[in-house]
C-alpha positions as CSV (number, residue, x, y, z in Angstrom):
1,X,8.2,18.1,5.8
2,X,7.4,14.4,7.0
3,X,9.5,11.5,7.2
4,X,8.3,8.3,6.0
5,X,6.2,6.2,8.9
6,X,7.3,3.1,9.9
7,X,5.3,0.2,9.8
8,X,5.6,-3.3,12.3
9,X,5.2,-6.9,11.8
10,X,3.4,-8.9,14.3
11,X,6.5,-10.1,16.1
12,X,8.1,-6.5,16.8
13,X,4.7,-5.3,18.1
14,X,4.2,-8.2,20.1
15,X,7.8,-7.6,21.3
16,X,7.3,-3.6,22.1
17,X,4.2,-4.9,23.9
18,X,6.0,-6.7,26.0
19,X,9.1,-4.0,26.2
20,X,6.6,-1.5,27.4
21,X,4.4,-3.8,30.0
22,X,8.2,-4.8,31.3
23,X,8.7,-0.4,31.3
24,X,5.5,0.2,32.7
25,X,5.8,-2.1,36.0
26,X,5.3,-5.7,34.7
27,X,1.4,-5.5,34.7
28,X,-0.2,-6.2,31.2
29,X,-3.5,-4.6,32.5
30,X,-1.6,-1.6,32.7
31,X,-1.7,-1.2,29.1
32,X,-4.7,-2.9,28.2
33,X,-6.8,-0.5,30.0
34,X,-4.8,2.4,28.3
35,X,-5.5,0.8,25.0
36,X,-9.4,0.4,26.3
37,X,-9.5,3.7,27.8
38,X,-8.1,4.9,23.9
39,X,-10.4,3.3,21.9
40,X,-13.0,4.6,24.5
41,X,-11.9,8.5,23.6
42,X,-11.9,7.4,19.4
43,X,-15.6,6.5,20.0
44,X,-16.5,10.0,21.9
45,X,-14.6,11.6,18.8
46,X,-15.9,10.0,15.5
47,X,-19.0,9.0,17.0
48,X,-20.3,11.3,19.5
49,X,-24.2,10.4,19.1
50,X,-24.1,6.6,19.8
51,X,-26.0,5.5,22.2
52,X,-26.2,1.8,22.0
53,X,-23.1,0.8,21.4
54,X,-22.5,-3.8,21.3
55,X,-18.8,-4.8,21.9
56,X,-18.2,-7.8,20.3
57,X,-15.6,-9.9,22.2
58,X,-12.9,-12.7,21.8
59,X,-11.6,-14.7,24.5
60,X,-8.3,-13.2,24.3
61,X,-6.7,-9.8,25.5
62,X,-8.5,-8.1,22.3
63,X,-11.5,-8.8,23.5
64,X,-9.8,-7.5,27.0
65,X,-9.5,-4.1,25.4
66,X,-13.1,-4.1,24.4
67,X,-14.3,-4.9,28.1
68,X,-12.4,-2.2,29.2
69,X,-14.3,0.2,26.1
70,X,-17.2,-1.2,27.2
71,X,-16.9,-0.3,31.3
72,X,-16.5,3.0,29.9
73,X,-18.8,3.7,28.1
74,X,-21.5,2.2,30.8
75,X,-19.8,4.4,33.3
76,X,-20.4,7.8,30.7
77,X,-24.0,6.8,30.6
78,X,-24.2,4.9,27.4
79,X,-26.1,2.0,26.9
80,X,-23.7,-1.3,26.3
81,X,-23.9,-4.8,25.7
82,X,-20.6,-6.9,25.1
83,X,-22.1,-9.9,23.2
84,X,-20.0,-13.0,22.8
85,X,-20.5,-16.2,21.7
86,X,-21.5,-19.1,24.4
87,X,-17.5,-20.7,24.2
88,X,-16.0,-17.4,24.2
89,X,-16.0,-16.7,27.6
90,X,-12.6,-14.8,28.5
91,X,-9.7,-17.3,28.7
92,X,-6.5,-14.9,29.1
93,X,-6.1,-13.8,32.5
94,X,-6.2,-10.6,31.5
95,X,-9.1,-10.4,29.8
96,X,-10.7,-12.3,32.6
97,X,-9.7,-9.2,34.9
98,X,-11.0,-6.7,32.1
99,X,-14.5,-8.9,32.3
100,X,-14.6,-9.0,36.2
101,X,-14.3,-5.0,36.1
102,X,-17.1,-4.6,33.1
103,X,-19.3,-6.9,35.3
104,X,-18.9,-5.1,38.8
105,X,-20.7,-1.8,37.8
106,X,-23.4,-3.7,36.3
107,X,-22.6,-4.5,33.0
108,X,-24.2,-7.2,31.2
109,X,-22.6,-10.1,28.6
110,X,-25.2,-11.1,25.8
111,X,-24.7,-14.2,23.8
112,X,-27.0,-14.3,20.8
113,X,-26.9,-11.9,17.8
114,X,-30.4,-9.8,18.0
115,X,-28.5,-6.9,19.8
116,X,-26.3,-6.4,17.0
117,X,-29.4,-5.5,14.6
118,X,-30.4,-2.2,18.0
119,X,-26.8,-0.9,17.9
120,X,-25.6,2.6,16.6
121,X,-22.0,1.5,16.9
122,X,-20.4,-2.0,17.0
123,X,-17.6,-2.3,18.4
124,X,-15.2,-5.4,16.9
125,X,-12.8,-6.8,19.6
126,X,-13.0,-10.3,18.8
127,X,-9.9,-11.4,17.4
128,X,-6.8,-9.3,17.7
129,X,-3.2,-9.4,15.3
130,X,-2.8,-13.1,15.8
131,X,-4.8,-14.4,13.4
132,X,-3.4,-15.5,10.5
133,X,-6.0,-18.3,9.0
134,X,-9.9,-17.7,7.9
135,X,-12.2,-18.1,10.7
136,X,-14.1,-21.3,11.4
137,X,-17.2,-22.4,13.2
138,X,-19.2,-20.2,15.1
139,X,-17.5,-17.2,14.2
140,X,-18.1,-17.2,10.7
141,X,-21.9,-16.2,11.4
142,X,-20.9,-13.5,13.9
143,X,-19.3,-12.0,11.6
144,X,-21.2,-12.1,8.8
145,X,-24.0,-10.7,10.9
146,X,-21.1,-8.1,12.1
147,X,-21.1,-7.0,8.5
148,X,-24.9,-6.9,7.6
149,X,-26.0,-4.8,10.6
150,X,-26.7,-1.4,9.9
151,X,-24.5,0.2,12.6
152,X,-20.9,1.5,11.5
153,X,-18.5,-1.2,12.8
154,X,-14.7,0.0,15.2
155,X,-12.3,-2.9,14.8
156,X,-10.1,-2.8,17.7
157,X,-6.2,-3.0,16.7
158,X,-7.2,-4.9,13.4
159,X,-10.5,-5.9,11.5
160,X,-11.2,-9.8,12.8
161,X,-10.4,-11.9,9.7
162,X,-7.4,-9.8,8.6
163,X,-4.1,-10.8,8.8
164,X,-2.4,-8.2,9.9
165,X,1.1,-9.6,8.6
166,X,0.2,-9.8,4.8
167,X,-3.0,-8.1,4.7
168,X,-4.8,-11.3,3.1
169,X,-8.5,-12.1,4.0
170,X,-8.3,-15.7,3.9
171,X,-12.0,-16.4,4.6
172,X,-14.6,-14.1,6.2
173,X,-13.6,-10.6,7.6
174,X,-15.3,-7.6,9.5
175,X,-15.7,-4.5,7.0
176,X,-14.7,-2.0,10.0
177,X,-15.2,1.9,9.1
178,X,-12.5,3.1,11.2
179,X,-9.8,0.9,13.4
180,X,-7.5,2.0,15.9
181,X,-4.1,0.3,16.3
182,X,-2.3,0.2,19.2
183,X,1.3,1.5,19.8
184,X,2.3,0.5,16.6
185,X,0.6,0.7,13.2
186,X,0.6,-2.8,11.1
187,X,1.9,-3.4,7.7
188,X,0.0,-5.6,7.0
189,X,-3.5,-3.2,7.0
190,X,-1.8,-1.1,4.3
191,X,-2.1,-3.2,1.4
192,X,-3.8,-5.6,-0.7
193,X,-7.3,-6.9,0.4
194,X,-6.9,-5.6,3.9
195,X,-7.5,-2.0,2.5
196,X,-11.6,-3.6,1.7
197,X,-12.0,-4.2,5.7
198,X,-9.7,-1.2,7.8
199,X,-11.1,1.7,6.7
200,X,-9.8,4.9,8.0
201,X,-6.5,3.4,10.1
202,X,-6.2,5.6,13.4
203,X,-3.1,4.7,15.7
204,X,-3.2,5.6,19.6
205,X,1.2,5.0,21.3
206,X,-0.9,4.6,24.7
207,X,2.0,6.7,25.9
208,X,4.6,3.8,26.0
209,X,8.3,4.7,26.7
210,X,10.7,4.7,24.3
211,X,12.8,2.2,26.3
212,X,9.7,-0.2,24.7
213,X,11.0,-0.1,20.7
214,X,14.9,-0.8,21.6
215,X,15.9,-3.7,19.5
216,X,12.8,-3.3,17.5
217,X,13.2,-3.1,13.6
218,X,10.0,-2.0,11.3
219,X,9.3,-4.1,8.7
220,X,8.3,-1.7,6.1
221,X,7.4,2.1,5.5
222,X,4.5,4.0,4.7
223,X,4.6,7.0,2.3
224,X,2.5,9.8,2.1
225,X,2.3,12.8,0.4
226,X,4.4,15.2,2.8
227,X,7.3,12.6,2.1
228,X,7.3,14.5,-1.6
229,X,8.8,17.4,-0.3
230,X,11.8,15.7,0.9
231,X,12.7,14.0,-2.1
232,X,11.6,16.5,-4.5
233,X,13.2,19.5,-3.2
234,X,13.4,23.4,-5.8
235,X,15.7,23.3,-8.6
236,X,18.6,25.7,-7.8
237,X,18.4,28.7,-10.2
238,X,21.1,28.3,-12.4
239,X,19.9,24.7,-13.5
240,X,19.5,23.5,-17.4
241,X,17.6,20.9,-19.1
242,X,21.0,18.5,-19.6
243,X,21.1,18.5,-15.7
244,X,17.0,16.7,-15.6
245,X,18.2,13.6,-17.7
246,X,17.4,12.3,-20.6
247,X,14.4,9.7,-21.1
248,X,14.4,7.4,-23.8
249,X,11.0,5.6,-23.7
250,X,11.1,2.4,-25.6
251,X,8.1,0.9,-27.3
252,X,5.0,1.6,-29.1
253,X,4.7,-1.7,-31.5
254,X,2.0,-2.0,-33.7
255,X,-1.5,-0.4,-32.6
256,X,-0.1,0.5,-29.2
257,X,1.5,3.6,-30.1
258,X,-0.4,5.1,-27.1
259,X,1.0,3.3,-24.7
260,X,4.7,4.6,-25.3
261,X,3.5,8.2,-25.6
262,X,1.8,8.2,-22.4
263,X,5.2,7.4,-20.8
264,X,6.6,9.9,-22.7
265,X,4.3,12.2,-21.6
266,X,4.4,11.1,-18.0
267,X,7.9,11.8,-17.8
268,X,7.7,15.5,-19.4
269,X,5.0,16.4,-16.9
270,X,7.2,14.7,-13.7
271,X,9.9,16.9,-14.6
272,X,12.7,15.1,-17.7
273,X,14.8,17.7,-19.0
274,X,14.9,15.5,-22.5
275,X,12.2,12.9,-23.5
276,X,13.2,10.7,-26.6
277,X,10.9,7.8,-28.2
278,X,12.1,4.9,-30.0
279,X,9.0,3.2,-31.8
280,X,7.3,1.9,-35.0
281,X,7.5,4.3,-38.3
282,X,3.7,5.0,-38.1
283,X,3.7,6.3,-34.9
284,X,5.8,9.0,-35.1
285,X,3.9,11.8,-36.5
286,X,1.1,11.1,-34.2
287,X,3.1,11.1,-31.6
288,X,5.0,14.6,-32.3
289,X,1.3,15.6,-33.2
290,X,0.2,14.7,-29.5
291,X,3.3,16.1,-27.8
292,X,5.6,18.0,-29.8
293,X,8.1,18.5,-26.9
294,X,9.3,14.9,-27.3
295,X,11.8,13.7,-30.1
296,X,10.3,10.8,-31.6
297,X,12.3,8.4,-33.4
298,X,11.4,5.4,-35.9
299,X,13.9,2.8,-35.4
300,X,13.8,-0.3,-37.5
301,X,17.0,-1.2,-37.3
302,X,19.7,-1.4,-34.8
303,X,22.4,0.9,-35.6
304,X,19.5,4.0,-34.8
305,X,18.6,2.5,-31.8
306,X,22.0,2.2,-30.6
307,X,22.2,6.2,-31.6
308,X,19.5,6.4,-29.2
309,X,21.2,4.5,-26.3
310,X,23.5,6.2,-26.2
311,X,22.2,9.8,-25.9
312,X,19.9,8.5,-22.4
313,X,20.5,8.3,-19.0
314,X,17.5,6.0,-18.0
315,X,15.9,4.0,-20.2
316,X,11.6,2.9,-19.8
317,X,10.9,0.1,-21.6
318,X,8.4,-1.8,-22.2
319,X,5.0,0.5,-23.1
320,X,3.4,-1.0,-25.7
321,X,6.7,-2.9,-26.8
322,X,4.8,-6.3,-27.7
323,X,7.1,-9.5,-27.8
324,X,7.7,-10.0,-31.5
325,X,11.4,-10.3,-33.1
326,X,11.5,-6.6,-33.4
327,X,10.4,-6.1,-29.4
328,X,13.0,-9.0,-28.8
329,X,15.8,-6.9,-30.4
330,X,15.3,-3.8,-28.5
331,X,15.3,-5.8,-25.3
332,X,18.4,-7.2,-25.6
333,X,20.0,-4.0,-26.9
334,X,18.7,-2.4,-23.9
335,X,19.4,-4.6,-21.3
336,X,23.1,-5.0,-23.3
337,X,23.7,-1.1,-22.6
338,X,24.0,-1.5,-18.9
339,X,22.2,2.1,-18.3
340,X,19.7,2.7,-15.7
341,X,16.1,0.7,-16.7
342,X,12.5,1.0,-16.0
343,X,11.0,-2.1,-17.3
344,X,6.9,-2.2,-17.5
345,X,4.6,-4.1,-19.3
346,X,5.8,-6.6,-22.1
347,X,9.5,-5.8,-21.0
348,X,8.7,-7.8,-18.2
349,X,7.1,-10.6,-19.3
350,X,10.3,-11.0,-21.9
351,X,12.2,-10.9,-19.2
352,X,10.2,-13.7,-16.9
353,X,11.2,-15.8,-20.0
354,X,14.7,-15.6,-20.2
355,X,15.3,-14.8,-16.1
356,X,18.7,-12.6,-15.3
357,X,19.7,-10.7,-12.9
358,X,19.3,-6.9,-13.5
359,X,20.9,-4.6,-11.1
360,X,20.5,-1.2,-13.0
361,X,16.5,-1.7,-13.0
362,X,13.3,-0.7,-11.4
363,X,10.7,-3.3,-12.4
364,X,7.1,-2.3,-12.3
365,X,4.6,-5.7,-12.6
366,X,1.1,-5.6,-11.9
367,X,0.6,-9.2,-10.1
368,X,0.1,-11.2,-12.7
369,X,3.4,-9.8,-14.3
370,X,4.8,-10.5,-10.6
371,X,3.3,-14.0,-10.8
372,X,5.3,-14.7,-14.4
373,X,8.3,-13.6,-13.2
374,X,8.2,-16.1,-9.8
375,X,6.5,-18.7,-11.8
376,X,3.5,-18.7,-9.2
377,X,0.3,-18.0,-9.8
378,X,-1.8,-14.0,-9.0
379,X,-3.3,-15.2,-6.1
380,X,-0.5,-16.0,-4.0
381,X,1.2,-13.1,-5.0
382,X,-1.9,-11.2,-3.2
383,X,-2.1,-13.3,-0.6
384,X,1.8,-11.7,0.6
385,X,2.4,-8.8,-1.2
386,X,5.3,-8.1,0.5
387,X,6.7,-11.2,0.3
388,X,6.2,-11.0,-3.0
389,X,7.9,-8.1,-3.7
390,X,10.8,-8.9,-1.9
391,X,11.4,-12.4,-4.0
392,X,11.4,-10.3,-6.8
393,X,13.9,-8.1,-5.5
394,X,16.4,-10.7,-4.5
395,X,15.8,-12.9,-7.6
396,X,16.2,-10.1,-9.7
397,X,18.7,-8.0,-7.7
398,X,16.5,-4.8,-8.8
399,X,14.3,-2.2,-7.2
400,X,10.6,-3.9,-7.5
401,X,7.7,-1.9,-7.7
402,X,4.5,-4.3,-7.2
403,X,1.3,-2.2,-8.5
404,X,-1.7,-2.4,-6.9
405,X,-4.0,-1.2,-3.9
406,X,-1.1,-0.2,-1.4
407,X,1.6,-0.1,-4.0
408,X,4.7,-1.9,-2.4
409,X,8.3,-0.9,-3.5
410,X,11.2,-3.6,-2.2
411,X,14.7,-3.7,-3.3
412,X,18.0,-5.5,-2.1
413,X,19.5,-4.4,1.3
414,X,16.8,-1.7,1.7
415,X,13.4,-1.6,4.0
416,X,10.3,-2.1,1.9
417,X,8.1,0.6,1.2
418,X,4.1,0.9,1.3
419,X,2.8,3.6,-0.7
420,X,-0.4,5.1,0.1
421,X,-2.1,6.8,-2.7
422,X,-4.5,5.7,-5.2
423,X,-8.1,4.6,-6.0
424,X,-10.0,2.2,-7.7
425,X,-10.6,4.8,-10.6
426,X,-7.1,4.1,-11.8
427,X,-7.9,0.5,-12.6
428,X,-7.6,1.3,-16.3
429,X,-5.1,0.6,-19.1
430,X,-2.5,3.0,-19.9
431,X,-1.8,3.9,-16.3
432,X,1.2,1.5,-15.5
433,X,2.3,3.5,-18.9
434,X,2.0,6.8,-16.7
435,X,4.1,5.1,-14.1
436,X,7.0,3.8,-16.2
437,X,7.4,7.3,-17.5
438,X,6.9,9.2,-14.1
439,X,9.6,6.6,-12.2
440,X,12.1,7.4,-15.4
441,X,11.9,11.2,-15.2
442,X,12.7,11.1,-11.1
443,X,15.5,8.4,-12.0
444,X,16.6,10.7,-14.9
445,X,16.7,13.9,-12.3
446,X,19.3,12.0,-10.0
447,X,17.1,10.4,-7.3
448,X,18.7,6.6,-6.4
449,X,16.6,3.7,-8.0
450,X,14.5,2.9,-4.9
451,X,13.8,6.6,-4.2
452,X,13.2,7.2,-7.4
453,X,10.5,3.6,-7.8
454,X,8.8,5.0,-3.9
455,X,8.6,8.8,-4.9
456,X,7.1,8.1,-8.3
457,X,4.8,5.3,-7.2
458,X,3.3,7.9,-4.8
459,X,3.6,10.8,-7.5
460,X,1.7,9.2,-9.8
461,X,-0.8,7.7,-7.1
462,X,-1.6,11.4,-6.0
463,X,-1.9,12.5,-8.8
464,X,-4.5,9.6,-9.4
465,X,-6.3,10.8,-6.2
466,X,-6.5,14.6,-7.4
467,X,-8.2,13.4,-10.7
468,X,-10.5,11.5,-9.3
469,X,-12.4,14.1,-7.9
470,X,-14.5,14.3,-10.4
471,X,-15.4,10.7,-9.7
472,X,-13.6,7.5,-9.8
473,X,-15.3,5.6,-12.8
474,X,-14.3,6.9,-16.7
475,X,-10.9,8.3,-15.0
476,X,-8.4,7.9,-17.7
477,X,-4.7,8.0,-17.5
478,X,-4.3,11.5,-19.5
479,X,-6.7,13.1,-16.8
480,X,-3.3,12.4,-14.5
481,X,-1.0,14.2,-16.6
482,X,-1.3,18.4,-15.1
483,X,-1.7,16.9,-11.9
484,X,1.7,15.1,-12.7
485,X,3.3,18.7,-12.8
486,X,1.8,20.2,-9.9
487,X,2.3,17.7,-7.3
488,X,5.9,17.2,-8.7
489,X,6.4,20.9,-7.0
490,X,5.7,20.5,-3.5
């Protein structure tokens, strides 16, 4: 079993960095020859055969770190150039002691690009965590020319032109195969647009004490499959379907009857001892012709949906419900019934009309949902996913569960969550239909709201990632569903 990771913001790791120089003696070169001598040993490892390796390197301590990679790697026999640009020279004065060392057993500093295009590994060391605006000037045609060379590119710590905060790319970045963080891994790489540039994210604790973290509170954490085993644990023995809850999925207006039964699906195959549907007359037999293990309802009129209501412990909503008087109805009703909610899709966007607190929800919006509901616009939702989701959590007072590459979960009171799982191939209607239904059915089985958002967020993201062996493009949300069932039994 795992316990979720924990990730950092840029203060706290700048804060452990200077906890553990402080541990270590005082001496910052301490570290940043530990962090050098690290990234030194990733290169041996994941790329054994370079010979000609170019360090690209920033005036600050990043570009300290790749001196140090660099005096290495001349010292092993390797054949090293550290290029940087003619005002680039190293400013902090430990970088300037990083340089002096690379320079005393002969190594060289090249300032023009032409090595880049001889290089079997480029090393990126130019900017570091602290920037957090789109590079400018010169530095916009390094890295361009970072990107377009042929070699595979190491960022250092984090790709140059990523913030390593929020994850935007707010101008040009380097498209780094692998990067190695240091000490602490950074939220910010796990989601949104940062995913494009970080590639496979290693982390080297350069053996700092603990003494280094005291005071020092994550800002969000990352979870991975083992973290399925804790919250999903065997059903005792003597266990009936009343004890798995009851799922009432709510929608399926006209022509989107699919929508609804894919929830309905998604929350049989995640493990709902009772599945109901409340929808439109016409889609009823199709839908007990699809999945006859679901009790499918036609409900035109209150008094049968209130029959309903009262039969469920959690309540998705939302799948195909449209926003029509009859959509409007069922809304209120639900929302009115003060039972445990999953609200996707058009629930949401009647509910960024008429704002109001909902406690007993999970909301799932993609992030132009998310943008509705905070009356901003999709882009600066992505710029700060995080942030994002936890606006929505406070104006809301509900579990938020912001879809998306790096999937982040935020509710009131409670540490953010980062879920990695996924791919591209699930960019495809009818899989936030999935989700609704997968987040009910671990709601419905007794997990709290947030556990319930962070466990079936990664559930249904897994399961994503097992059918897309097959290949990424044409994956379809129904491809998801045995997968559903298997990874729900760790």
């Amino acid at each position: 079993m795992s316990e979720p990771v924990e990730l950092f913001d840029i203060a706290a790791a700048r804060r452990i960095d200077a906890q553990a120089t402080a541990a270590l003696g005082g001496d910052g070169y301490v570290l940043m020859q530990r962090a050098g001598l690290a990234a030194w040993h990733s290169v041996l490892q994941h790329w054994p055969q370079a010979r000609c390796i170019v360090v690209v390197c920033g005036p600050g301590n990043n570009g300290g770190d790749g001196y140090v990679l660099a005096r290495h790697a001349r010292q092993a026999g390797r054949q090293v150039s550290v290029l940087h640009l003619p005002d680039a020279a190293p400013r902090s004065g430990l970088a300037q002691r990083a340089c002096t060392d690379y320079l005393a057993i002969g190594g060289h500093i090249e300032v023009t690009l032409d090595c880049l295009q001889q290089a079997d590994l480029i090393v990126d060391a130019l900017y570091g965590i602290g920037l957090a605006r789109a590079p400018e000037g010169e530095d916009v045609g390094l890295i361009t020319a970072i990107n377009a060379a042929a070699a595979p590119v190491f960022a250092l710590d984090v790709p140059s032109g990523v913030d390593a905060l929020s994850g935007d790319v707010p101008g040009t970045a380097v498209r780094a195969q692998r990067v190695l963080q240091f000490i602490v891994p950074h939220v910010g790489l796990h989601t949104g647009a940062a995913l494009e540039h970080a590639g496979q994210r290693l982390l080297a604790d350069l053996g700092v004490p603990a003494e280094a973290f005291a005071g020092v509170a994550p800002a969000a954490q990352r979870w991975i499959k083992p973290v399925l085993q804790l919250q999903l644990p065997p059903r005792r023995l003597n266990t009936h379907k009343g004890e798995n809850g009851h799922v009432l999925c709510v929608g399926g207006n006209h022509g989107s009857g699919g929508a609804v039964m894919l929830s309905a699906e998604a929350a049989l195959r995640s493990g709902a001892g009772l599945v109901s549907v409340a929808t439109r007359a016409p889609h009823v037999l199709p839908l007990l012709a699809r999945c006859p293990e679901a009790m499918v309802h036609a409900v035109e009129e209150g008094a049968a949906f209130a029959a309903l209501l009262a039969r469920a412990s959690v309540i998705a909503i939302g799948p195909g419900l449209g926003q029509d008087d009859w959509a409007c109805a069922l809304w209120a009703a639900a929302v009115a019934n003060g039972k445990p909610l999953v609200v996707d899709a058009d629930a949401l966007n009647l509910l960024a009309a008429a704002p109001q607190p909902l406690p007993q929800a999970i909301l799932t919006p993609h992030p132009g949902e998310a943008a509705r509901l905070l009356d901003t616009d999709t882009a600066s939702i992505q710029r700060d996913r995080l942030g994002a989701a936890r606006a929505l959590a406070a104006r809301y007072q509900a579990v938020v569960v912001l879809k998306g590459a790096g999937t982040v979960v935020a509710a009131p009171g409670q540490l953010p969550r980062v879920v990695v799982a996924g791919n591209p191939g699930m960019a495809v209607g009818g899989m936030g239909d999935l989700l609704t239904g997968a987040i009910a059915a671990l709601r419905a089985q007794g997990l709290p709201a947030c556990d319930a958002a962070s466990s079936g967020a990664l559930l249904h993201g897994l399961a994503g990632d097992a059918a897309a062996g097959e290949g990424e493009r044409g994956l379809l949300p129904r491809d998801l569903l045995p997968h559903l069932r298997t990874l729900a039994n760790p």
